[in-house]
N, C-alpha and C positions, 0 to 999 in steps of 0.2 A: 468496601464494606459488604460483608457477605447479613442479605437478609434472615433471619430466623423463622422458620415455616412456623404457623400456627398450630396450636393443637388444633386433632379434627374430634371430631363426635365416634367415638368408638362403632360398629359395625351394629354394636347388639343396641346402644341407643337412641343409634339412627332408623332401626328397625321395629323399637319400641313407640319412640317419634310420630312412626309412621301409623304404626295400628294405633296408636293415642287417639290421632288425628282423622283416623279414616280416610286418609292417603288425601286429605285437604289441606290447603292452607287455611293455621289456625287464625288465623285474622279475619280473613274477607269470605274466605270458605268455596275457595274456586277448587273444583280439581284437577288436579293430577293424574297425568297418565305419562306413558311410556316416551310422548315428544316434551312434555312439560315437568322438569321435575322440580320441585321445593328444594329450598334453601332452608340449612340449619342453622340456627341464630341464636350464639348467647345471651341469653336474657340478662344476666349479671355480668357483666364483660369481663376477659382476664386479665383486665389493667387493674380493674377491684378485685380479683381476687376469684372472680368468677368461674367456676372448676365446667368441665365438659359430661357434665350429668344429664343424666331426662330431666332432673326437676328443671335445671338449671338452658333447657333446650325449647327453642319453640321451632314449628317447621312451617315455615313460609313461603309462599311466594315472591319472585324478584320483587315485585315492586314493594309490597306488604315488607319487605328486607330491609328495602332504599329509605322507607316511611319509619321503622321501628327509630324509635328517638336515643338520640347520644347520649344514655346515662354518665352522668357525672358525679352524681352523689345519690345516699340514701333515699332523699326524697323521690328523687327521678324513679328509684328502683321503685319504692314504693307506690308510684302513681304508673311504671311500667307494667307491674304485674296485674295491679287491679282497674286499669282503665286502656292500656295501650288495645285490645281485642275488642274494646268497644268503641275510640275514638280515633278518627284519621290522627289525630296529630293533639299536642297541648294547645293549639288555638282552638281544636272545634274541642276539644273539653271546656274550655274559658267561657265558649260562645256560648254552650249548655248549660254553664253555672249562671252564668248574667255576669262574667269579671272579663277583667280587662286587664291585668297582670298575674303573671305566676304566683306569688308571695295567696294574694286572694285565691288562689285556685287550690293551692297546695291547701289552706286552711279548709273550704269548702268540701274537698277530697278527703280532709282529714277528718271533718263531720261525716260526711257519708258512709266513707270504713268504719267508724266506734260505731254508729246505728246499726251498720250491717253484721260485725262483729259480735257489739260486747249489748244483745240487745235485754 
């Protein structure tokens, strides 16, 4: 069985990525230089459908990479975009809301976005 290579992130928005980010990972905000270089990371994966865009691009460090969480569905994206650069992980989200299950975390997230949003 011959593997299928992934798409990569086109040149110009690996490049864009880069000046986005100020040649940091967007996450944790370490830098980069010439022995350390970021990783580029679908934020929408292309199991869903996820296209190889800048919107669709974040630039990370390895480990910031290893931590970005395994979107599986809408929701996931939706608490990827708006909380993954703020929390290690959906446990230290949980531990910030006061919850103790996703179902409660997701509602809590979903209060905070319509405040932030629709104010």
């Amino acid at each position: 069985m011959i593997k299928k290579k992934k798409p990569k992130f086109s040149a110009s928005v690996r490049k864009e990525a880069i000046k986005r980010s100020g040649n940091r990972c967007e996450r944790c905000g370490i830098d980069f230089d010439d022995n350390f270089k970021g990783e580029f990371h679908h934020i929408k994966p292309e199991v869903l459908g996820g296209k190889s865009t800048l919107e669709n691009c974040s630039l990370l460090c390895k480990n910031c990479h290893h931590a970005a969480p395994n979107i599986k569905n809408e929701e996931d994206l939706l608490i990827y975009k708006h909380y993954f650069l703020r929390f290690a992980s959906f446990k230290e989200a949980a531990i910030y809301y006061g919850v103790d299950n996703r179902i409660s975390l997701y509602v809590k997230l979903a209060k905070d976005i319509a405040k932030k949003y629709y104010k």
